[in-house]
C-alpha positions in Angstrom: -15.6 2.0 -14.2 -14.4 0.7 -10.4 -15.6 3.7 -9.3 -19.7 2.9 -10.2 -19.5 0.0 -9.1 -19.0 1.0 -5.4 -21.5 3.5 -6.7 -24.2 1.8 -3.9 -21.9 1.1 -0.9 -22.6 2.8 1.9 -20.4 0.4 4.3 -16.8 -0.1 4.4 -15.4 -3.4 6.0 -11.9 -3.4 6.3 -9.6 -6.6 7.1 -6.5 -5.3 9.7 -3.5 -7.7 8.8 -1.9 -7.6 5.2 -4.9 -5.2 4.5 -4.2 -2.0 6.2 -0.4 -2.3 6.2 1.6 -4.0 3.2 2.6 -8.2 4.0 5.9 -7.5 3.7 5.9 -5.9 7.1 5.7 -9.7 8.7 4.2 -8.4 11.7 2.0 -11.8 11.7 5.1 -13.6 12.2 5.9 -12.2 15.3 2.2 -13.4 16.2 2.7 -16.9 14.7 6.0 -17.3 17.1 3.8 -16.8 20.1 1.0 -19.0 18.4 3.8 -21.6 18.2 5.2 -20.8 21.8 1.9 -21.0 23.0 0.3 -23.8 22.0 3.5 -26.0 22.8 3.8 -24.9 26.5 -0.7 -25.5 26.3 -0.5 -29.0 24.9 2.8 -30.3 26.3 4.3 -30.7 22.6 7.5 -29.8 20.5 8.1 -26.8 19.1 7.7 -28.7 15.6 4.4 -30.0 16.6 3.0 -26.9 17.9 4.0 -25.1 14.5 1.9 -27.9 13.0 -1.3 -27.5 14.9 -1.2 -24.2 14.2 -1.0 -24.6 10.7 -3.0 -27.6 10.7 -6.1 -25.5 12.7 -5.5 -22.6 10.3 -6.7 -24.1 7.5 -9.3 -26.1 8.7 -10.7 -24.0 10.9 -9.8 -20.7 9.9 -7.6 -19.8 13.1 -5.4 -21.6 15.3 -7.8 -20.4 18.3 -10.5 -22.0 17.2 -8.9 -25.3 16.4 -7.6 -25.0 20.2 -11.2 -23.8 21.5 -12.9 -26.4 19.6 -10.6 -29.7 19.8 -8.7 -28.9 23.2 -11.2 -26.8 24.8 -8.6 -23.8 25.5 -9.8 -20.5 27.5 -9.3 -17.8 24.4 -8.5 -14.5 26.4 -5.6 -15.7 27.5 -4.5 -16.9 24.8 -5.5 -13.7 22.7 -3.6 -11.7 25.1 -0.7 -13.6 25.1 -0.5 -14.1 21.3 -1.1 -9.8 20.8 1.9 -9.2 22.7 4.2 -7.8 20.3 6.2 -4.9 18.5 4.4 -2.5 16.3 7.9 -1.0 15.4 7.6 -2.1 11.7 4.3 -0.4 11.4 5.1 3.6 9.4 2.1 6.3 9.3 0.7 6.0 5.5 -1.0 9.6 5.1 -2.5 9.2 2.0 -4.3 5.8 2.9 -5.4 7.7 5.7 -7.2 10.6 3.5 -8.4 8.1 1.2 -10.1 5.9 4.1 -11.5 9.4 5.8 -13.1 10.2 2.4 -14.9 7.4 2.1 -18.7 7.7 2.2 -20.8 6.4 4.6 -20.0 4.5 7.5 -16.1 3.0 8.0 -15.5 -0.3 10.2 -12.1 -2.8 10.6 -13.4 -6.2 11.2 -10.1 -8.6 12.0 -9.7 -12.1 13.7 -7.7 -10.7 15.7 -8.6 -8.7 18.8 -10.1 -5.3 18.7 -7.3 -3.8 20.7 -4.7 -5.4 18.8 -6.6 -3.9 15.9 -6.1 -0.4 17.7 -2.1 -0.7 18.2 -2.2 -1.5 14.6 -4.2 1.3 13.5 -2.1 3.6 15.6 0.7 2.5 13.5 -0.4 3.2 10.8 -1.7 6.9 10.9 -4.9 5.2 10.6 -6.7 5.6 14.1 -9.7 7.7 14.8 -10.8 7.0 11.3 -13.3 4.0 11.8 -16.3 4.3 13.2 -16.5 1.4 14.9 -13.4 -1.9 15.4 -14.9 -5.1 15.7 -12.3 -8.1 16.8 -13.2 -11.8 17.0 -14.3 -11.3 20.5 -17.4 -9.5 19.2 -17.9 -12.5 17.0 -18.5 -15.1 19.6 -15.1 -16.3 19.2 -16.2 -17.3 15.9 -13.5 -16.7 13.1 -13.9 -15.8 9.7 -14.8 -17.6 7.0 -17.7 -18.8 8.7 -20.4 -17.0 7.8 -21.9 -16.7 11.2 -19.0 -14.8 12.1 -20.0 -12.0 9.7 -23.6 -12.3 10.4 -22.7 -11.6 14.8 -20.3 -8.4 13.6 -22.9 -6.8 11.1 -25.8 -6.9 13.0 -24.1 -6.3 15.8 -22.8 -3.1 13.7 -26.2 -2.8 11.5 -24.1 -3.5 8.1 -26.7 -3.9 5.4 -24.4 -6.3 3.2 -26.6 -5.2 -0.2 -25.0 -1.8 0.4 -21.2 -2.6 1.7 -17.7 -3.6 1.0 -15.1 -5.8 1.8 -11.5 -5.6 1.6 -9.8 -8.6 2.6 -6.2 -10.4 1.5 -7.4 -13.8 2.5 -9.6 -15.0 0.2 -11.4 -17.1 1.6 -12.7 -14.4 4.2 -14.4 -13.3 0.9 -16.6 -16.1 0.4 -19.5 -15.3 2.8 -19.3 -11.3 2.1 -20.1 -12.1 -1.5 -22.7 -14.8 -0.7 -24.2 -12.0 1.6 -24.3 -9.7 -0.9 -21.8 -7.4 -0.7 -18.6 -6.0 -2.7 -16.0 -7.7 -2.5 -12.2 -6.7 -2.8 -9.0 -9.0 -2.4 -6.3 -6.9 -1.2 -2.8 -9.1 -2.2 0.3 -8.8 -4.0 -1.5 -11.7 -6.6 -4.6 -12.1 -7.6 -6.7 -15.1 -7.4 -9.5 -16.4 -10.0 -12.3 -17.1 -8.0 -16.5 -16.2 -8.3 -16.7 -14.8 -5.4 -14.0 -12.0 -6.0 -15.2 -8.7 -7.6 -11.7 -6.9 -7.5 -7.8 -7.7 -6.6 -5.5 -5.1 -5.9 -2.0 -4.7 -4.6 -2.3 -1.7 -3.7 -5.2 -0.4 -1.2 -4.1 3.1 -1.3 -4.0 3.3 -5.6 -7.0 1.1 -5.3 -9.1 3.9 -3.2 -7.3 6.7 -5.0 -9.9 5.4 -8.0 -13.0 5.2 -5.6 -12.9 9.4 -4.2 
């Protein structure tokens, strides 16, 4: 039954962090230390109030880079450089995700907020790089981060992603709002699930989840 109804996709959009390796790895944190780090050295704040703007810009803007870009006019590069700086030592090769992604039909992309080659370090991690035909970071979306829906529509034109035919995996969920408004599959990739319309499938497990699709 899951199977048919990816019966159509042609596309596979893949999220990189707590998507292609399992959350309990907390690599993010290390990120979210430098965010912190960061923005307090930026802004002239406490460590306490940086951890707070970068919540705070998290949620209402969907990174803490674009809160900075948009309300403190910060220069992102070096920002994303400094913020991508970190040990990939956690990461361990997953061979059977690897098969599974490689037998996919059609065309394979990652599309993260992060930065395409933070995206790389992390697929070299995993097992997981030369698989994807193509690794789109936020830099290929104007800056722009997901969940706004211009975001997507830079990346998969951009990439020539017909959304009628594609799929998204994705453990935030509200990275899946636009995909489905768009048109395409969508897939929430957490260790809960979450009742929403725009969510056509949960899974906790990527790997058993594409085991069903090949």
């Amino acid at each position: 039954m899951v199977k048919d109804s990816f019966s159509h996709v042609t596309t596979w959009v893949f999220d990189l962090d707590n998507t292609l390796y399992d959350p309990k790895v907390r690599l993010f944190d290390q990120i979210e230390v430098r965010m912190a780090d960061y923005v307090m050295k930026e802004l002239n704040v406490s460590l306490n109030e940086a951890h707070d703007l970068r919540a705070r810009y998290w949620r209402k803007y969907g990174t803490t880079l674009a809160g900075l870009m948009r309300e403190h006019d910060i220069d992102p590069n070096p920002y994303l450089l400094d913020v991508h700086d970190i040990s990939f030592d956690a990461l361990t090769p997953d061979p059977e995700l690897a098969t599974l992604i490689k037998s996919l039909p059609g065309r394979r992309i990652v599309y993260t907020n992060g930065t395409a080659p933070y995206a790389e370090n992390v697929l070299s991690g995993r097992g997981l790089d030369g698989l994807f035909d193509a690794i789109y970071g936020i830099e290929h979306a104007s800056y722009l981060p997901k969940p706004e829906r211009a975001a997507f529509e830079q990346v998969f034109e951009k990439d020539g992603v017909t959304p009628t035919v594609a799929a998204m995996f994705e453990d935030d969920v509200r990275n899946l709002e636009a995909p489905h408004a768009m048109g395409m599959r969508t897939v929430h990739v957490a260790p809960e699930p979450h009742d929403a319309d725009h969510i056509h499938h949960h899974t906790h497990d990527l790997t058993g989840f594409l085991r069903a699709l090949v």
